[in-house]
C-alpha positions as CSV (number, residue, x, y, z in Angstrom):
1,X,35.2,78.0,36.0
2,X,36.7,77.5,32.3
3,X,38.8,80.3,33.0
4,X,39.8,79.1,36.0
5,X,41.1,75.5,35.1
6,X,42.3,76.8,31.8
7,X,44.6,79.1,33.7
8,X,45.9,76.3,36.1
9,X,46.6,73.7,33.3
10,X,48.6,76.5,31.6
11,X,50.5,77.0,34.9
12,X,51.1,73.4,35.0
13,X,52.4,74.1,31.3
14,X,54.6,76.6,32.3
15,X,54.7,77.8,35.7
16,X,57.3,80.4,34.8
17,X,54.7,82.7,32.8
18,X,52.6,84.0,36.3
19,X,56.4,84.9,38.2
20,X,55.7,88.3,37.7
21,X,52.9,90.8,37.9
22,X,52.6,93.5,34.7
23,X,56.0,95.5,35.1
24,X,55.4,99.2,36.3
25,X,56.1,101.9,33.6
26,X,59.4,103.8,35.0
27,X,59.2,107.1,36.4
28,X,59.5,109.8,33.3
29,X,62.0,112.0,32.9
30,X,62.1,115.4,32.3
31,X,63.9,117.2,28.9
32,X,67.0,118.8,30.1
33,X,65.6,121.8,28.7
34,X,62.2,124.0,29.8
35,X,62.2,126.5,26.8
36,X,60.2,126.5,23.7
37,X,59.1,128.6,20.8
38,X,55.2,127.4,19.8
39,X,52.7,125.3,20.7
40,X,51.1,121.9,19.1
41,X,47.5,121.9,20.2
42,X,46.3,118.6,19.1
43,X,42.6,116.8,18.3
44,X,41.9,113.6,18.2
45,X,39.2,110.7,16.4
46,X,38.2,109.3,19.8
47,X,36.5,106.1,17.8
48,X,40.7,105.8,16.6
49,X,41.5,105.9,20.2
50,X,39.1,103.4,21.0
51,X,40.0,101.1,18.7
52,X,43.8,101.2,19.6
53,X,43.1,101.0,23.6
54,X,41.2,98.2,23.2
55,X,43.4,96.3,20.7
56,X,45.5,96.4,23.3
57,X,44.0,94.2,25.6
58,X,40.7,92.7,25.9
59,X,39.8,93.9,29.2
60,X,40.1,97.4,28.1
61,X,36.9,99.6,27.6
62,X,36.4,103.0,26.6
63,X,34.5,106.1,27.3
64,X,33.6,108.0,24.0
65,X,31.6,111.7,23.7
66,X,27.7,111.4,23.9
67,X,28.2,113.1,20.6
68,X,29.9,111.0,18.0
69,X,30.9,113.5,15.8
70,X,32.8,115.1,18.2
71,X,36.8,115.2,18.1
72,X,38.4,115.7,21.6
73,X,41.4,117.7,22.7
74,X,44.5,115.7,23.5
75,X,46.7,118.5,24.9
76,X,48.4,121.8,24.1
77,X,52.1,120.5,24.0
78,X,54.6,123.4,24.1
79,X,57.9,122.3,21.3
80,X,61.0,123.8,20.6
81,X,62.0,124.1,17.4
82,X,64.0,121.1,16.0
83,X,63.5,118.9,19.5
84,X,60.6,116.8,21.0
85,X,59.2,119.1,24.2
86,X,59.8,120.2,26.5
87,X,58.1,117.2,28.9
88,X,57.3,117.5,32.7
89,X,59.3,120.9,33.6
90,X,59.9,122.1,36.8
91,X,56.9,123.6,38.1
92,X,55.7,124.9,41.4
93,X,52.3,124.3,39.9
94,X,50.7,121.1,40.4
95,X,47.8,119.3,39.3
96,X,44.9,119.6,41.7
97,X,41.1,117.9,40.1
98,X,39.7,120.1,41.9
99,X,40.3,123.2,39.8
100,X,38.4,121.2,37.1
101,X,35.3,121.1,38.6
102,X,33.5,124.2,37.4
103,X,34.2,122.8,33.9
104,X,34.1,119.1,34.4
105,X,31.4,118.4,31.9
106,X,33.0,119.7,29.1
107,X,35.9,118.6,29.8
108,X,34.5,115.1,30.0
109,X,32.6,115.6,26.7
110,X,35.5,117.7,24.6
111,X,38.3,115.8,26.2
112,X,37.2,113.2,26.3
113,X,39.6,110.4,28.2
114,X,38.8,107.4,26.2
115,X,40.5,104.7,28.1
116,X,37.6,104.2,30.1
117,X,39.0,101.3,32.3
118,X,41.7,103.9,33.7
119,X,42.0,106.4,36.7
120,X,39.7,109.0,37.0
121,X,41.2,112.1,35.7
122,X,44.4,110.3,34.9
123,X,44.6,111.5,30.7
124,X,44.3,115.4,32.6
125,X,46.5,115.0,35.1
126,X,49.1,112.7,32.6
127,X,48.6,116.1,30.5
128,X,49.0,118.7,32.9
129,X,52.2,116.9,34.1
130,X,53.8,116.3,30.9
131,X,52.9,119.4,29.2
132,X,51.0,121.5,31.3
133,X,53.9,122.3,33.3
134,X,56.2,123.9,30.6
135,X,53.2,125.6,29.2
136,X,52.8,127.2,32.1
137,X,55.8,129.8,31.6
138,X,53.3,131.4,29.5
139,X,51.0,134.2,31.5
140,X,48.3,133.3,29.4
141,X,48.9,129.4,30.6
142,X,50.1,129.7,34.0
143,X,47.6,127.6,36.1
144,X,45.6,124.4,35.5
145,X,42.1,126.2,35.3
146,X,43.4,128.2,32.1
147,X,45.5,125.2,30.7
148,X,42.4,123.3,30.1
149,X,40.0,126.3,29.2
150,X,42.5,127.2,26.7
151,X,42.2,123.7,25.2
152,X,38.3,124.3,25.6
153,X,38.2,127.0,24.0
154,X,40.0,126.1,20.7
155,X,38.0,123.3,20.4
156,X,34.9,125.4,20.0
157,X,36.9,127.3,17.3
158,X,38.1,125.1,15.6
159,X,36.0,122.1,14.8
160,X,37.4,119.9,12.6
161,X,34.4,118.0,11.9
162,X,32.6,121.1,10.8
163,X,35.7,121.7,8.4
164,X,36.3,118.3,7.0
165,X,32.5,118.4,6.3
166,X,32.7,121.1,4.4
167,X,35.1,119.2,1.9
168,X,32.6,116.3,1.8
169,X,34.9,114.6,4.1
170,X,32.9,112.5,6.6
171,X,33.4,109.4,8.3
172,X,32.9,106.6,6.5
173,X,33.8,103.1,5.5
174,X,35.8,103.7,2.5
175,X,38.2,106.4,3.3
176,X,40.1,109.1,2.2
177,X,43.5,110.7,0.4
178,X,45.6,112.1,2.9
179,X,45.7,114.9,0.8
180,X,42.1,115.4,0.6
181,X,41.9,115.4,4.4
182,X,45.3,118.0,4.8
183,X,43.7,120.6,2.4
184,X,40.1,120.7,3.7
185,X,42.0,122.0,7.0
186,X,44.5,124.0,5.7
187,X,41.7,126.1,3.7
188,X,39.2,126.0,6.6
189,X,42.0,127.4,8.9
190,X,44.3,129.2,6.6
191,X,47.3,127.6,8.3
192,X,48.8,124.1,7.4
193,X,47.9,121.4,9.3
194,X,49.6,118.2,10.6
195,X,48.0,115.2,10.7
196,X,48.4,111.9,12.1
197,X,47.5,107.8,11.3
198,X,47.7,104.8,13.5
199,X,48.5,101.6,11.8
200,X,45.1,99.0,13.1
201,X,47.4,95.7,14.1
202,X,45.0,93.3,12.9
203,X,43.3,94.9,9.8
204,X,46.9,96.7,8.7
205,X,44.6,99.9,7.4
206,X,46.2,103.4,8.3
207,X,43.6,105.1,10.7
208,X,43.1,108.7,10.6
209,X,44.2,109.6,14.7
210,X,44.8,113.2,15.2
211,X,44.7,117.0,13.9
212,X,47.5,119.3,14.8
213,X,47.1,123.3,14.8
214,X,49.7,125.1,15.7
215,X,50.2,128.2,17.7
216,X,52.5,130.7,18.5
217,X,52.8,132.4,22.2
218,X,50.3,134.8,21.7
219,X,48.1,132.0,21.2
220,X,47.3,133.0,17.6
221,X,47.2,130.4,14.8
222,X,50.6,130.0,12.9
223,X,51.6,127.0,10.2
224,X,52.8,123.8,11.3
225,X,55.4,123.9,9.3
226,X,58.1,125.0,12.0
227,X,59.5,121.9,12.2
228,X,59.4,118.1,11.2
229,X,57.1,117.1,14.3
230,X,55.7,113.9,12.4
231,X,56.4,112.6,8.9
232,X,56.7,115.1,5.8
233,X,55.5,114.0,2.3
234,X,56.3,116.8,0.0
235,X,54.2,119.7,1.3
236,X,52.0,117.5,3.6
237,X,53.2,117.2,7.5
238,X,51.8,114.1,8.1
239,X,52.9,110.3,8.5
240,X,50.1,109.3,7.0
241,X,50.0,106.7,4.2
242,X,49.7,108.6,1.0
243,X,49.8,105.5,-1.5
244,X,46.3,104.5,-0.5
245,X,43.0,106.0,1.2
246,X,43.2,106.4,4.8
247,X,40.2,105.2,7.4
248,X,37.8,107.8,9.2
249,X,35.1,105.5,10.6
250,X,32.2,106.5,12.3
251,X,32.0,103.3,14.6
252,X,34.7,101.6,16.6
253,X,35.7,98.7,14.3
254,X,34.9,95.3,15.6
255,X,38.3,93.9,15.0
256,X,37.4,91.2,13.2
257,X,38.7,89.6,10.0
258,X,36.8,90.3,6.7
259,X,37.2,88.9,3.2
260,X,38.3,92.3,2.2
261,X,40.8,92.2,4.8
262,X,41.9,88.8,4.0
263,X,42.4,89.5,0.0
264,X,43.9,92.7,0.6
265,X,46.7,92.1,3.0
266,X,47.2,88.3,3.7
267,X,46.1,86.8,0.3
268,X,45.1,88.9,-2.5
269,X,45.2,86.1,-4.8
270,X,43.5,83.2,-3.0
271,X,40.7,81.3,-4.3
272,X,36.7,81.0,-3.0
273,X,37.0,77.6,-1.6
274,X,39.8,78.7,0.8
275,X,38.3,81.6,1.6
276,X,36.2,80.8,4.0
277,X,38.7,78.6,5.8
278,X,41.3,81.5,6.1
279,X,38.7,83.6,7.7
280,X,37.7,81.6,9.9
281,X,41.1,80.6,10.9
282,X,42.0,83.9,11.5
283,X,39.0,85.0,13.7
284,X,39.4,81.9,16.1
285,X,43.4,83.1,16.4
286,X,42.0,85.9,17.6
287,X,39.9,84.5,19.9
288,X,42.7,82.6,21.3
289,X,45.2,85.5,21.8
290,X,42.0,87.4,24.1
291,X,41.7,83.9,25.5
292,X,45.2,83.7,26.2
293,X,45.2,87.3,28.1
294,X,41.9,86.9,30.5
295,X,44.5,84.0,31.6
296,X,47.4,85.9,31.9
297,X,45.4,88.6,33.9
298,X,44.1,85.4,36.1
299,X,47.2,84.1,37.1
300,X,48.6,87.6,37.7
301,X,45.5,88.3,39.9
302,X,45.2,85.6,42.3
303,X,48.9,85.8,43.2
C-alpha cells in the first residue's frame, strides 16, 4: 500500500515520468562481414555477473552454479583479426531448445545464465544467435548441439579455478595484482591469457569478470595475443586496473557502503565523528534510488 501511494503522489509530482513503458532494445545488426580467423572462448566469475545484473535494478535476481567455485562459459565468439566479430551471420541454422535437452543440466550448471529473472534459455539462444551462427562455418561447429558441447567440453579442460588455485589465487576479500592472476593462467595453459574487470558502480573496486582462451580453427589452444580484443598493459591483455589489487570474491557483495569504502574513494581523509554520518547517508541514498525504481516499475505496470 506504501508503494502504491508513493507512486501516485510521484505522479502527481510529475506525471510525465510513467508516459512511457521501458524502451525496447532495437533489433541488432549483423557485421557486414561473416569471416574470421580464431576464436575467443570466454569464462566468466558468475558471483561478478551477479553482482552487476543486480546493480542494475532491484528487481533483478540471479541464478548462480550449485557449486560456487565454478566459472561458467559465456560463449565461443568467432573474431577476425583487427575487428569486433563477426555478430549474428547469415545462417540457415537456427536456435532450437530442444537440441539442448540431452545436456540441459550441465549446461545449466557450467553455463550457467545468471540473470535469473530473464527468459528461459535466453543467455543460449542470445549466444547462439550472435555467435553461434558465424561459428558455425566451422565443420567442427556447424550445429547448436556441438556449439554448446564444444563450450562444455573446454570448460572441463580448462578450469580456471583449479589453475588460479594452484598460484594461491582464490577468492577472497582482499584481492589480487592483475598480474598475479594473468600469469597463474598463462603457466597453467601455456598460452597467454586475456582477462577482464568490471568497475562495481557503488563500491568503485575493479571486479575480476572474465577469462579468455583463445583458439585457433582446429580448435587447439593458441595465445591471445592476435589482436587488441580488450585493454593491453605492457605484456598483459587485459583492462584490468593494474595500479591496485583487483576483487575475486567468493560471495555476491551486498552493495552496501563500508567505512573502507567511504575512506577509500569518497573521503580518505575524513574524520571519526563524520564517519558514521557519511555512511549512513550513503546507505539510505541507496535505499532511495531502489525505492525510487520499484515506483518506476509500478507506474509502468499498471498502465
Amino acid at each position: 500500500m506504501f508503494y502504491i501511494l508513493a507512486a501516485l503522489i510521484l505522479l502527481t509530482v510529475n506525471p510525465s515520468i510513467s508516459e512511457n513503458p521501458p524502451e525496447k532494445k532495437p533489433k541488432p545488426s549483423p557485421t557486414p562481414f561473416q569471416d574470421w580467423d580464431y576464436i575467443v572462448y570466454s569464462q566468466r566469475w558468475p558471483i561478478t555477473g551477479c553482482s552487476q545484473w543486480e546493480e542494475r535494478s532491484s528487481q533483478n535476481t540471479c541464478s548462480l552454479p550449485h557449486d560456487n567455485t565454478t566459472w561458467t562459459v559465456h560463449g565461443l565468439w568467432p573474431t577476425k583479426i583487427g575487428a569486433n566479430g563477426p555478430f549474428f551471420c547469415n545462417s540457415a541454422i537456427h536456435f532450437d531448445p530442444d537440441q539442448l535437452a540431452p545436456m540441459m543440466k550441465e549446461l545449466q550448471e557450467y553455463w550457467t545464465n545468471v540473470e535469473a529473472n530473464t527468459k528461459p534459455n535466453s543467455l543460449w539462444k542470445h549466444e547462439w544467435n550472435k555467435h553461434g551462427t558465424c561459428a558455425a562455418s566451422l565443420p567442427l561447429l556447424n550445429s547448436v548441439t556441438n556449439y554448446f558441447k564444444q563450450g562444455l567440453e573446454w570448460n572441463q579442460d580448462f578450469r580456471l579455478s583449479s589453475m588460479l588455485s594452484k598460484s594461491n589465487i582464490v577468492p577472497n576479500t582482499q584481492g589480487y595484482n592483475i598480474s598475479d592472476v594473468y600469469n597463474a593462467v598463462k603457466v597453467a595453459t601455456g598460452k597467454n591469457p586475456e582477462i577482464e574487470c568490471v568497475v562495481d558502480g557503488k563500491s568503485k573496486q575493479s571486479l575480476i569478470s572474465e577469462i579468455r582462451l583463445c583458439f585457433n580453427k582446429s580448435l587447439d589452444l593458441i595465445d591471445c595475443n592476435v589482436s587488441k580484443f580488450g585493454g593491453q598493459d605492457g605484456d598483459i591483455l587485459s583492462n584490468c586496473n593494474g595500479n591496485k589489487n583487483v576483487m575475486y570474491f567468493a560471495t555476491v557483495p551486498n552493495n552496501t557502503y563500508t567505512e573502507e569504502v567511504i575512506r577509500d574513494v569518497y573521503f580518505d581523509d575524513v574524520d571519526e565523528p563524520n564517519l558514521e554520518i557519511c555512511i549512513e547517508y550513503f546507505n539510505f541514498q541507496g535505499r532511495l534510488l531502489k525505492l525510487y525504481s520499484i515506483i518506476k516499475f509500478l507506474m509502468w505496470f499498471t498502465l
